[in-house]
Residue, then its C-alpha position, 0 to 999 in steps of 0.5 A: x372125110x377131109x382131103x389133105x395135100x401132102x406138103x412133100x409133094x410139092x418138095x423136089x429136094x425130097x428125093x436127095x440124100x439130105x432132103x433140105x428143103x428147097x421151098x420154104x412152105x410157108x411160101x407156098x401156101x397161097x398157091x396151096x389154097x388157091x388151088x382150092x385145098x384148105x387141109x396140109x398134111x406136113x411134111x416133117x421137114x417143112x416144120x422141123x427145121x424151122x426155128x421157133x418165130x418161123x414155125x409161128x408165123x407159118x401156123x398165122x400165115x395157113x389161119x390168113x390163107x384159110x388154111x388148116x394142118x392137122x397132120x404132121x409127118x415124121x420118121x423116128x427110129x424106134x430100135x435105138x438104145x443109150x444116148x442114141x435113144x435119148x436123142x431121138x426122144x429129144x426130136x419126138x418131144x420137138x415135134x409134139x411142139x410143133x404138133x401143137x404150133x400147127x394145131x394138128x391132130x395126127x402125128x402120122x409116122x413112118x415107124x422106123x428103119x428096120x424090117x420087121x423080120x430083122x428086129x430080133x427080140x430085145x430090138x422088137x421090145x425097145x421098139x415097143x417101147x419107144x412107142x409107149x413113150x410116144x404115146x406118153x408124151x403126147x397124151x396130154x394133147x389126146x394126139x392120134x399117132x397112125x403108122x404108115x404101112x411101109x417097107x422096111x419097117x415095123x409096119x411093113x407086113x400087117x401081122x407084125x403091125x397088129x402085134x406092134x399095136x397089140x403090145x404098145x396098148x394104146x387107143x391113140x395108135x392106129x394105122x395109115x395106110x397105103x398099098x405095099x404093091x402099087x400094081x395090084x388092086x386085090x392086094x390094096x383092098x387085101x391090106x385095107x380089109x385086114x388092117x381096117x379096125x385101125x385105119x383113120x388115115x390114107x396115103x394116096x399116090x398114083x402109079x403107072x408103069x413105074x412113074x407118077x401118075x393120076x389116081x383115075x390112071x393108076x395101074x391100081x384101080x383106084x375106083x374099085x378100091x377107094x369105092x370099097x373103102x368107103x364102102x365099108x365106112x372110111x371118114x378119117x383123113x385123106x392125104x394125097x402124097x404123091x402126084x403126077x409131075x412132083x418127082x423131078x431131076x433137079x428143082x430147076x424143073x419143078x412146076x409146082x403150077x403143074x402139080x397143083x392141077x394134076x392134085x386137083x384132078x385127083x381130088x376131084x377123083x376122089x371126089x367123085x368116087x366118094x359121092x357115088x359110094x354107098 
């Protein structure tokens, strides 16, 4: 199992409308690595607006820090048509450049826009696909694409999300997942037991009382439920995605030293929910 911080924890702009980056990662890095994390997942905009010598130099910087990214995030729409489609390919295929650039295995995604129940047949089978052409184009490099469960998506309810896998046909697409309800343990473990043939990929993120919160301090019990997972044989990768104190007003208050120790602590959490699992 590797454990992997989530760059868009530490990007207060995450929450705006446009979500233009506030912190250039790259400068980010050495505290990233001083505080003892050696894997990124990346966030999509931290790489896709970086123009080609950019990327590059963040790619040399992260070998130079002793870091690695083997995950990279993006949020593509699957249901488009026409030019809009076209487009959309046009990004898919940047990003399996950046895929490459940054040496990452996983390009996890946020599987489009649309609830599920609202696609109706022909919007289903052209996000079907779409995520053929997906797979398509990242063959050569053998890239494992999971889709996140998430809300208003194809991925947000796990029997539209097993035919989803089911029709595109593809070993490569698999599944990461995380609660659909952030107060309930039963319904956690619920998703993971039912989804679990297809994960390779977690999203983690404390929640208490509506807030960011420390994963030991969760209204989920994150020790029964990661205990269970790893129970039953879990190594993939491990992202943390959220953390106590990243949601802030404005960037001004952002303490990214805070952050960085409340990440600790959860990793240390899991840690030791992983050494003392079967």
């Amino acid at each position: 199992m590797q454990i992997l911080l989530n760059s868009i924890a530490l990007e207060p702009n995450r929450w705006t409308k446009d979500k233009i980056p506030h912190f250039r990662l790259e400068n980010l890095l050495d505290a990233i690595s001083g505080a003892g994390f050696s894997a990124l997942e990346v966030w999509q905009n931290h790489a896709a607006l970086l123009k080609p010598d950019d990327l590059k130099r963040l790619a040399e910087r992260g070998e130079i820090e002793g870091l690695s990214f083997p995950v990279v995030g993006m949020y593509p729409q699957f249901h488009l048509e026409g030019d809009e489609r076209q487009a959309e390919l046009e990004r898919v295929d940047a990003m399996v450049g950046i895929v490459s650039t940054l040496g990452a295995e996983v390009l996890k995604l946020m599987p489009g826009c649309v609830p599920s129940a609202e696609l109706d047949a022909a919007a289903w089978q052209r996000s079907v696909e779409f995520a053929q052409e997906m797979v398509q184009r990242t063959a050569q490099a053998g890239t494992i694409i999971p889709l996140e469960t998430h809300g208003n998506t194809v991925a947000d309810d796990p029997d539209a999300l097993l035919r989803f896998i089911d029709e595109v046909g593809s070993d490569r697409l698999k599944v990461c997942w995380q609660p659909f309800d952030f107060q309930s343990t039963d319904k956690a473990i619920e998703l993971y037991d039912r989804l679990a043939p297809h994960i390779v990929h977690l999203h983690l993120q404390g929640r208490g009382g509506g807030e960011m919160e420390l994963l030991e301090n969760s209204d989920i019990d994150y020790r029964r439920v990661l205990g269970h997972i790893f129970d039953k044989g879990f190594d993939g990768w491990l992202s943390l995605e959220f953390v106590r104190g990243c949601v802030v007003e404005s960037p001004e208050e952002f303490d990214i030293d805070l952050v960085l120790e409340n990440a600790k602590a959860d990793r240390a959490f899991i840690e030791t929910v992983w050494g003392s699992s079967s």
